[in-house]
Structure formats: C-alpha cells, structure tokens
N, C-alpha and C positions, 0 to 999 in steps of 0.2 A: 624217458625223461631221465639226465641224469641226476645220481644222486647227491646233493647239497650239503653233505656231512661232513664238518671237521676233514682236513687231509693234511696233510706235510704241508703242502704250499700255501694252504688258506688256513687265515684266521677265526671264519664264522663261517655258518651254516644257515640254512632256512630252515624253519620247521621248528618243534619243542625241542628241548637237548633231551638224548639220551640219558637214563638215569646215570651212569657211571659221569658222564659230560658234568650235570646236576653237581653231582659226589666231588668232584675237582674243583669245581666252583668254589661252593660251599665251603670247601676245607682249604680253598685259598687266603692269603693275606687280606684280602679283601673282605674276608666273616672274620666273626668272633663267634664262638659259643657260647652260647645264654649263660651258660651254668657259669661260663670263666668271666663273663659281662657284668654281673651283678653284683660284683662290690664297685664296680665304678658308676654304676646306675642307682646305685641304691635303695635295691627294691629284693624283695622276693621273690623267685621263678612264677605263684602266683602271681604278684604286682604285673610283673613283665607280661603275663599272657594275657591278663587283661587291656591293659595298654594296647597291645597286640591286635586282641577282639574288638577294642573299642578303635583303633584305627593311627592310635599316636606313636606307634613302635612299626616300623619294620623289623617282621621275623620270619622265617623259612625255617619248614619242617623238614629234613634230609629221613630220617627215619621217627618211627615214634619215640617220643624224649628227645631228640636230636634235633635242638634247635638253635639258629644261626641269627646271628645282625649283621648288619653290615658293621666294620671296621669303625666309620667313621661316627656312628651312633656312642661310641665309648674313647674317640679323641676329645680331651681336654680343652682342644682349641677352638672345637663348635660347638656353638650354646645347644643345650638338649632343648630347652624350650621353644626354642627357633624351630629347630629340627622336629617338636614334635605338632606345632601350631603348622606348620606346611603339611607332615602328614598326614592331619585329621582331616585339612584343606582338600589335599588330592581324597577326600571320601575313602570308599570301598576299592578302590583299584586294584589289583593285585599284589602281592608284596616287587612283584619282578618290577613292573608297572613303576611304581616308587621310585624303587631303588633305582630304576634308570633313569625316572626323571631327577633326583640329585645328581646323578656324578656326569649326565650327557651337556657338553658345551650347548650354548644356544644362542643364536645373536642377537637375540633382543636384551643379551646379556655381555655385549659386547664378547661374545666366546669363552666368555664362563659361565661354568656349572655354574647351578641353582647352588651347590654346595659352597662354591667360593666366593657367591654371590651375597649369602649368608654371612659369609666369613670377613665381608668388606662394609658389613651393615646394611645391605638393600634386601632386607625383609619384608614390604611393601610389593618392589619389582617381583620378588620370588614369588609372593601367595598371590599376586593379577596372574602371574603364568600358572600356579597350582591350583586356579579357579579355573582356566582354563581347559587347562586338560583334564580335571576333572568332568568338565561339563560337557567334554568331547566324546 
C-alpha cells in the first residue's frame, strides 16, 4: 500500500499527521498561543482551560504548557460569543473536529464557512449545522 504522507506534489495525507506535521500546524498563522491570546480574551490561562474543558474554547496541546487557538478565536472581527455558543453546540468533538468545522466551506452555506457564516449574522444556520454534526 502506498504511503499517504505529505510529499512535494501533495498537499494532504491520510492518516494522523505526524507529530513534527502537528508542530507546523500549530505554529502556523493559523494558531495563536494561549499565553499571547489572553489579553485579547480576557481571561487567565486558568479562565482559558476551563472554557477549554468545558467545551467553549478550541485549544490544542502541541507540548505540556504549549498551548494553541485557532487564529481567528482572537480576530476582532468575530463575536467570541458566537464562536463560543457553536462550540459548546458541536459538544465533546475534538478540538481538530471544530476547528474544521469553522473554517470548511459547506453549501448549505452557500460555500461559506461556518466562520463567515457568523460573520454575515446567520448564527441560527451555523448551530442547525453544529447540532448536526454534533449528533453525527
């Protein structure tokens, strides 16, 4: 079978990413670190992990202490509230789980993200589909 790994000419793979994969992710533009997150959240690294545990924060552990949001958890321009009433919606999911379902186009979204979907005021449309896949 061949192997599905990251190569020169592809962009994805099948399978978990490799931890280093993980490591690039994470410390792309696409995260922000907790530690640097938290004047614009306005909480405590405590605050934040509960959020976390309780299900209203996507956050990724890259190592112990080392922890990630997504990007657009600490843009100005999406209501945190919005963002954090969809994520307690999608339950337990995983944090990957989440995160994809904000930033993946969908057409019952006329091919926008949940993210921008938010972003245009159809917070209604977003938590039917975050009920969804939750329940999936």
């Amino acid at each position: 079978m061949p192997d599905r790994r990251r190569t020169a000419k592809t962009k994805f793979r099948f399978g978990p990413p490799s931890a280093e994969e993980r490591a690039a992710f994470l410390r792309s533009a696409e995260f922000v670190r907790l530690e640097d997150a938290l004047p614009v959240l306005a909480m405590t690294a405590e605050q934040a992990q509960a959020h976390a545990a309780a299900g209203s924060l996507i956050c990724f552990t890259l190592e112990p202490g080392e922890l990630y949001v997504p990007a657009f958890w600490v843009d100005k321009s999406n209501d945190r509230t919005s963002l954090e009433l969809v994520c307690r919606t999608l339950g337990s999911l995983p944090p990957g789980v989440k995160y994809h379902f904000f930033v993946t186009g969908r057409g019952t979204l006329q091919d926008l993200t949940p993210l921008q979907a938010l972003r245009a005021g159809r917070i209604e449309d977003v938590l039917q589909m975050a009920r969804a896949e939750a329940s999936d």
